[in-house]
N, C-alpha and C positions, 0 to 999 in steps of 0.2 A: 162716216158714222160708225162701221162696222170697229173699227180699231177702237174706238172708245170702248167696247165690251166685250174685247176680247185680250187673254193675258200673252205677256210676252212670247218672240217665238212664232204667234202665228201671223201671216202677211195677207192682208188684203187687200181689194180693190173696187170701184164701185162705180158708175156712172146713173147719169141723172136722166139721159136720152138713148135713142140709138145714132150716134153718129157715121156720118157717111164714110166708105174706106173701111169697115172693117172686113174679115172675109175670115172662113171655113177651111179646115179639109174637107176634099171631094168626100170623103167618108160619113163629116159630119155633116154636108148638105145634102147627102144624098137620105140620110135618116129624115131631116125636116122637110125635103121638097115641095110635099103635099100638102105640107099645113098653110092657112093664110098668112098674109105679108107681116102683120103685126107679130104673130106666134116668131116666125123664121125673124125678124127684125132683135126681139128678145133673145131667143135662143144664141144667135148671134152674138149678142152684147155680152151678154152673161161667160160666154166662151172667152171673146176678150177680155173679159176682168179679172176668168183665173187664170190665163195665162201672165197677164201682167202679174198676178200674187205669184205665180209659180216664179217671174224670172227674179224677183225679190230674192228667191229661197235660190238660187242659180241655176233652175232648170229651164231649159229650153223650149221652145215653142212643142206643147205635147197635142194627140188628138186626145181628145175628150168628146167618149161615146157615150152616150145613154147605156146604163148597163143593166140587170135586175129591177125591174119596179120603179125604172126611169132612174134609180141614184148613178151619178155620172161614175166612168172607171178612172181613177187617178193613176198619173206615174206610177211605178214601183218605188213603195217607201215615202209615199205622201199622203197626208188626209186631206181631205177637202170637203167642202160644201159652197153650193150656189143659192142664191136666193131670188126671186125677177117679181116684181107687182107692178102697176103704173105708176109710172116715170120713175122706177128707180129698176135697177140689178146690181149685185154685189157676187163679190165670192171671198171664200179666205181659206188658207192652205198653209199646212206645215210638216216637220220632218214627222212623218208617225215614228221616231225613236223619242219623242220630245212629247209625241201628243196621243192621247190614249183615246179620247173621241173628240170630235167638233161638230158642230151642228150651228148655222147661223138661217134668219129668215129675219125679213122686214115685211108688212104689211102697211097699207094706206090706215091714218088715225082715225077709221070710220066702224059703224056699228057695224056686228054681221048680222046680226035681224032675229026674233025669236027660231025662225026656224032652224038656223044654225047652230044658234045656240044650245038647245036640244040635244044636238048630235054629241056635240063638243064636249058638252058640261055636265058630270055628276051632281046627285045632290049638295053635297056638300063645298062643292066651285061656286054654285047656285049662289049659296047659302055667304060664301066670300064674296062672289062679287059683287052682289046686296050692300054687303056693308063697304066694299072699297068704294062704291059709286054714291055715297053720302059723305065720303072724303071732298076738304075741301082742295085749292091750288088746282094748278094747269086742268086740263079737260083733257084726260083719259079715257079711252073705247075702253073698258077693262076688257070686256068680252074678247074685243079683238086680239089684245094682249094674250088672255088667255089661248088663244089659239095658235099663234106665231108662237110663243114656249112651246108649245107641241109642237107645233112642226118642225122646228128645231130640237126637242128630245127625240124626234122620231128618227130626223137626217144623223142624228147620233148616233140612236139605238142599229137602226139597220145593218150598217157595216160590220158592226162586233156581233149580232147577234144572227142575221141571214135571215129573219123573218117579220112579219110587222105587226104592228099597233094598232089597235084602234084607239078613237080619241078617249074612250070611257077605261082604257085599261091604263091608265095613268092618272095622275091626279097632282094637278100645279095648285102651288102656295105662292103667291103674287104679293111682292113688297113694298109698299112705295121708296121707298132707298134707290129701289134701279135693281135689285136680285131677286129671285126665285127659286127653290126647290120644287122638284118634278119626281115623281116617285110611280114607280110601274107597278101597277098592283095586282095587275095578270096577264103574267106573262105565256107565251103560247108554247106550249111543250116540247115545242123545237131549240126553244131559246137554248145557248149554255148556262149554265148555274155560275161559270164565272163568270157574266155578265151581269154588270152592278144593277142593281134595281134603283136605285136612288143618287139624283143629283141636280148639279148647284147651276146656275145661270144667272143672268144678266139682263138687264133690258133698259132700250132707251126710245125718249121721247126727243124727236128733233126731227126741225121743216116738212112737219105732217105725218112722218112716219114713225110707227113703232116696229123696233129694231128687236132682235132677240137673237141670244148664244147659248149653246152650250159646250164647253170647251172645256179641257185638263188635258 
C-alpha cells in the first residue's frame, strides 16, 4: 500500500502478520525484552520491513535502535520511517541525498472516538471534518485520517527539526483526491527557522486501512 503514496526513490516494505523466523540484534532485543509478546512480535516485523526497504536501496542488514523519542536511528545517509497498528507494519527508506523528509503511518479505517478527537483537532479541523463526513462514496474515519497525517508530519518533522509537536500546533487540510496539506502553526523555539513549516502529503484507503505520507 505504502508505495502507492509515496514518490519515486523511496523503497518500501510492509507485512500483514508477524511471521514466524524473523529475528533481532541482541541490541534490538535487548531494548524490547520487557515488553509483552504482541508489542516484541511488532517491533519485530516492523524491523524486517525496513530492513527489506533498506536492501532495496543496497544496504545491508543494519541495527535499528530506538533513538530520541522512540524515532528509530537509520544508516548513515538514509531517511526512514516505520509505521505498526493491527494487522498491518510497513516501513519506507531512502538516499537522504534524494529525500529531504519522509514520514509514513497507516491506522485501522475506524473512529478515534470524541475523546481523541479533542486532543487531535483544532477548531477549524473540527469545522473540515463536519463538512468531509457529509461527503458522499466509500466510508472514511475522516477523524482517523486526520490523525495518521500527523503522525506522519510529525515522523517528518522530528528528524529535521530535534523537537516535537503537538497535535494542535499543526493544522491538516484533507482532500478527497488522496492529498493533504499540513502546516505547523507553532513551532517550539528550538525548531530551526530553516525548517519548512508547510507541506504536502498523500493518503490512501485500502483493505481497511488508512495509509498516510509525507515525503520530498
Amino acid at each position: 500500500m505504502l508505495e502507492r503514496i509515496l514518490p519515486t526513490g523511496v523503497a518500501c516494505a510492509e507485512a500483514f502478520d508477524d511471521p514466524p523466523g524473523q529475528w533481532l540484534f541482541p541490541e534490538e532485543a535487548a531494548v524490547i525484552s520487557g515488553a509483552v509478546a504482541r508489542r516484541r512480535a511488532e517491533f519485530t516485523t516492523v524491523r524486517s520491513c525496513a530492513r527489506r526497504a533498506l536492501g532495496t536501496l543496497g544496504v545491508p542488514p543494519a541495527l535499528l535502535l530506538p533513538g530520541a523519542r522512540g524515532a528509530p536511528r537509520w544508516p548513515a545517509g538514509i531517511r526512514g520511517s516505520m509505521t505498526h497498528c493491527e494487522g498491518y507494519r510497513g516501513a519506507a527508506v531512502a538516499p537522504a541525498a534524494l529525500t529531504r523528509w519522509l514520514g509514513v503511518d497507516a491506522e485501522p479505517n475506524a473512529p478515534v472516538g470524541p475523546a481523541v478527537l479533542d486532543v487531535i483537532a483544532g477548531p477549524a479541523e473540527l469545522i473540515h471534518l463536519a463538512a468531509l463526513d457529509q461527503l458522499p462514496g466509500p466510508l472514511v474515519h475522516w477523524d482517523r485520517l486526520l490523525f495518521s497525517a500527523k503522525e506522519s508530519l510529525y515522523k517528518a518533522w522530528f528528524p529535521m527539526a530535534g523537537c516535537l509537536l503537538d497535535f494542535l500546533d499543526a493544522e491538516v487540510e484533507l482532500r478527497v483526491c488522496g492529498t493533504f496539506t499540513a502546516r505547523v502553526l507553532t513551532a517550539p523555539p528550538t525548531a530551526p527557522a530553516a525548517v519548512p513549516r508547510r507541506y504536502e502529503g498523500r493518503w490512501l484507503l485500502s483493505d481497511g486501512f488508512l495509509c498516510t505520507s509525507v515525503a520530498n
